[in-house]
C-alpha positions in Angstrom: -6.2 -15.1 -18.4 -4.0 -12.9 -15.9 -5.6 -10.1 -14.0 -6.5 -7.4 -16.8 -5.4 -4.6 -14.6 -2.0 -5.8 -14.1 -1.8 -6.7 -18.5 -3.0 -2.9 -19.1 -0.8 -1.7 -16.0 -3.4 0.1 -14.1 -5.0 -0.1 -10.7 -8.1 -1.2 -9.7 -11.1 1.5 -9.7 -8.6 3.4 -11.9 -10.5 6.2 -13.8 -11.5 5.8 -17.5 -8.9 8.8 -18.3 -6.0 7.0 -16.8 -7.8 3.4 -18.4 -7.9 5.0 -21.8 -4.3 6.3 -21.6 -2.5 2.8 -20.3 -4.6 1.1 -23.0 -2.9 3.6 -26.2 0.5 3.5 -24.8 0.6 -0.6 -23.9 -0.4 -1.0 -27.6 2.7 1.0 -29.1 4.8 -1.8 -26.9 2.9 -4.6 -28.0 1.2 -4.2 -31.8 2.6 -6.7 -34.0 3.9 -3.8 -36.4 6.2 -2.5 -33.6 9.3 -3.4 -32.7 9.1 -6.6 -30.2 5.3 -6.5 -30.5 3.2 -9.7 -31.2 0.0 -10.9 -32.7 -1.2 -12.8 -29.4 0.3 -9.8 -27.2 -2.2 -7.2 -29.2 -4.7 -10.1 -28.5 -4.4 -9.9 -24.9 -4.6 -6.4 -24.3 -7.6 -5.9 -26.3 -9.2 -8.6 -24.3 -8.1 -7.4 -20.9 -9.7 -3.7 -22.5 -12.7 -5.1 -23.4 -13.1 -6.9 -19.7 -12.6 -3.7 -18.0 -14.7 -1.3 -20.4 -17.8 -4.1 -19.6 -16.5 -3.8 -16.1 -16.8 0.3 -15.5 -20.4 -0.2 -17.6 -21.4 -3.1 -15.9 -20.3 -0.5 -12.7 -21.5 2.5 -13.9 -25.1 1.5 -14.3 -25.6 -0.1 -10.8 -24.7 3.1 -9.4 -26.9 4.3 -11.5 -30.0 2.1 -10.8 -29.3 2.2 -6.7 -30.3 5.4 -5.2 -28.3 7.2 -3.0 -29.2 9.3 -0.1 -27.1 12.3 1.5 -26.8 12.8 5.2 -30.5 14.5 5.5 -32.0 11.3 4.1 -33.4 12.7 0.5 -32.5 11.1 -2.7 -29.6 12.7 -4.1 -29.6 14.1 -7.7 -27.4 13.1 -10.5 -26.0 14.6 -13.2 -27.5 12.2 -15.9 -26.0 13.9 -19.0 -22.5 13.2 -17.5 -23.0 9.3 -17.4 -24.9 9.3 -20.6 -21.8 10.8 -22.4 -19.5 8.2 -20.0 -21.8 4.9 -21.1 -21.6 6.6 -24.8 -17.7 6.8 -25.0 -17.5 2.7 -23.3 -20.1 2.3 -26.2 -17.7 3.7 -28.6 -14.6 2.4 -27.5 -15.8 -1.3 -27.4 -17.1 -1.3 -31.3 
C-alpha cells in the first residue's frame, strides 16, 4: 500500500480539519459514479482514511495516558471534554 498521506494528499501530523477536508474532496475525483473515478480507487482512499483516523486515535490517546509537566514541574491540566468530542467524531467517522 503507498503512504496514506501522500493517497489522501496531506502532510504528516496534518490536523483532523484539514484530514477530514482532503478525504471529501479526493472522493469527488475518485468515486466510481464520477467522471474518471474507479471502484479500487474509492477502495484505496477509504483504506488510506481508515489508517490515519486509527493513527490520530491510536495518537490521541497516548497523549492522553502520558502526563505532561509545564516548566514549574506540576502536571498540567487538560481539557478532557475537548478530546472526548475528538475520539467521538474518529468514532463516528470510521463506522
Amino acid at each position: 500500500m503507498r503512504d496514506p498521506y501522500e493517497i489522501l494528499g496531506v502532510a504528516r501530523g496534518a490536523s483532523w480539519d484539514e484530514i477530514k477536508a482532503a478525504y471529501r474532496r479526493a472522493c469527488k475525483q475518485c468515486h466510481p459514479d464520477m467522471p474518471g473515478g474507479s471502484h479500487e480507487a474509492q477502495v484505496e482512499l477509504n483504506t488510506a482514511y481508515a489508517f490515519i483516523i486509527n493513527e490520530l486515535k491510536s495518537g490521541y490517546k497516548q497523549r492522553q495516558e502520558a502526563p505532561r509537566q509545564d516548566q514549574t514541574g506540576h502536571a498540567e491540566q487538560r481539557d478532557e471534554r475537548k478530546w472526548e468530542q475528538t475520539y467521538r467524531e474518529l468514532d463516528e467517522e470510521l463506522e
